[in-house]
Structure formats: C-alpha cells, structure tokens
C-alpha positions as a Markdown table, in Angstrom:
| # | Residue | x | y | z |
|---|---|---|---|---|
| 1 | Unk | -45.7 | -58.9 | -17.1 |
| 2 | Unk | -45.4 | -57.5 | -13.8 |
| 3 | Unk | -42.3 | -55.3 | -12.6 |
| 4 | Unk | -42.4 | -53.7 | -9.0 |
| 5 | Unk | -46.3 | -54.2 | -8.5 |
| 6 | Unk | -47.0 | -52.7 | -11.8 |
| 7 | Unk | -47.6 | -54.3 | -15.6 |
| 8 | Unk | -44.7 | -53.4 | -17.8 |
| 9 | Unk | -45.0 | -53.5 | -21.8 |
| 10 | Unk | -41.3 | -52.6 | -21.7 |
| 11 | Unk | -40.6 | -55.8 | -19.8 |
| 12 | Unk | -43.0 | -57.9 | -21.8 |
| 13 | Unk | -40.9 | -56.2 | -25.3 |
| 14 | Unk | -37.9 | -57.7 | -24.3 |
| 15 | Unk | -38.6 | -61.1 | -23.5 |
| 16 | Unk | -40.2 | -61.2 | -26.7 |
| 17 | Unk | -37.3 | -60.2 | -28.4 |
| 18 | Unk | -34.2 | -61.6 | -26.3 |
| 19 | Unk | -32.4 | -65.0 | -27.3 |
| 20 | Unk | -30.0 | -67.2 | -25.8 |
| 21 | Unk | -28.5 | -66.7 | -22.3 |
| 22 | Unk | -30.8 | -63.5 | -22.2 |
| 23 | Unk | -34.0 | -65.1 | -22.7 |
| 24 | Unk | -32.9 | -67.8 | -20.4 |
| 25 | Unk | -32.3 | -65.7 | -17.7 |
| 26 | Unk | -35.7 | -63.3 | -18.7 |
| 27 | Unk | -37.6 | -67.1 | -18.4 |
| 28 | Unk | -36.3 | -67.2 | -14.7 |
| 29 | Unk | -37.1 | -63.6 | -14.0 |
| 30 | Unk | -39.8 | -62.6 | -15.4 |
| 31 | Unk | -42.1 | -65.9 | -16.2 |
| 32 | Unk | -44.9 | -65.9 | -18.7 |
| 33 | Unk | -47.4 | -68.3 | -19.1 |
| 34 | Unk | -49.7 | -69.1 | -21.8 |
| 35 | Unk | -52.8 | -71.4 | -21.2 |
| 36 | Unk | -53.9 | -73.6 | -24.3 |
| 37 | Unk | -55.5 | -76.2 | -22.6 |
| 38 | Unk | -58.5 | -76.1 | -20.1 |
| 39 | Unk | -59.5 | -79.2 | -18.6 |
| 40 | Unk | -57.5 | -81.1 | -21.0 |
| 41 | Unk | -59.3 | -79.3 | -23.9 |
| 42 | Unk | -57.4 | -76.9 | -26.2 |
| 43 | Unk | -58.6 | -74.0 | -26.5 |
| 44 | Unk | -56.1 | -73.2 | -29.8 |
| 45 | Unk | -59.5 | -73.6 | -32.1 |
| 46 | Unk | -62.2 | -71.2 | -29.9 |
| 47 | Unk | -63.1 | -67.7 | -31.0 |
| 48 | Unk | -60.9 | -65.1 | -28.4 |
| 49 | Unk | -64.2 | -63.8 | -26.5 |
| 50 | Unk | -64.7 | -67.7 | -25.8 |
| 51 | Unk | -60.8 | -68.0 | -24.4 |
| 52 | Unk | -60.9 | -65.1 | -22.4 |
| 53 | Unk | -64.1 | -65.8 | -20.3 |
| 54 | Unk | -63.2 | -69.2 | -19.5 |
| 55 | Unk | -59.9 | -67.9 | -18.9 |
| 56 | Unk | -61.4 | -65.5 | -16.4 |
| 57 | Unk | -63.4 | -68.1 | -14.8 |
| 58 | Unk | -60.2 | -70.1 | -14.5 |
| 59 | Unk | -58.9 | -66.8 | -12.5 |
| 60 | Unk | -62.1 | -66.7 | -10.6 |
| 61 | Unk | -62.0 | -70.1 | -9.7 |
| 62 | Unk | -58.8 | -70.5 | -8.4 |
| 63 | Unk | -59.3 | -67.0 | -6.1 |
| 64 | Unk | -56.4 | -65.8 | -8.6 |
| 65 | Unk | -56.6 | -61.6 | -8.3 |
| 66 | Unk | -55.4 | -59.1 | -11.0 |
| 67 | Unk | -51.9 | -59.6 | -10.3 |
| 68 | Unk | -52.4 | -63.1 | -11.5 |
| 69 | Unk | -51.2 | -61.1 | -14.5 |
| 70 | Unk | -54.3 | -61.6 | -16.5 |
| 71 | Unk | -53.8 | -59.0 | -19.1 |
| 72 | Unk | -56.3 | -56.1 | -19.9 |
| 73 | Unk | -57.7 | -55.8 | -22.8 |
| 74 | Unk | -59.1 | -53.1 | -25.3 |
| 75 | Unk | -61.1 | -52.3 | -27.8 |
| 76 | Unk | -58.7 | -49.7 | -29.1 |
| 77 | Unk | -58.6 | -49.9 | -32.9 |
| 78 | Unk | -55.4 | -48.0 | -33.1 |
C-alpha cells in the first residue's frame, strides 16, 4: 500500500486487521486490489513465479509504473 509516495507495511497491517466501519472507511482510503483472473483465466491454480510474471507483464502492458503498487518481493528466508 502506498502512503505519501512511499509503501507502508504499517498501512497494509491495518487494513488487514480492521473490521466494520474501520475497514469500510480503510477500503475507501487506502484500496487494495488483488488480481485472480487474467484474461478471464484464474490464476488461483498457477505456481507464484508463474502469477507474478504475467502479473508484471500485466503492469508492463498497461504502461502501469512502480507505484502501480506492485509489491516487491524477496527471497528473505527470515
């Protein structure tokens, strides 16, 4: 999630734990969105390497740039 030009777990923490009004009002905020369909195929069943490239190509595709809040990933094991 993005606050002030910059990714915030904090922000992303509490949208993921808020209910009710809160999360409501988080929704409007501070939206999130999840893609489990590509070209009207889910993508629910494909390995995650597989999701995130056509994902990115999805990005690319539309001229979508980093702030299109594609999410970094590591390879951190802790």
């Amino acid at each position: 999630m993005w606050v002030e030009g910059q990714r915030s777990f904090e922000a992303l923490q509490r949208r993921a734990v808020s209910g009710g009004r809160t999360a409501v009002r988080l929704a409007q905020e501070m939206p999130a969105h999840f893609v489990l369909q590509i070209d009207g195929q889910e993508q629910l069943h494909v390995p995650y390497g597989g999701r995130r490239a056509q994902l990115k190509q999805l990005f690319s595709d539309h001229g979508l740039n980093e702030h299109g809040a594609l999410a970094g990933q590591t390879s951190d094991t802790c």
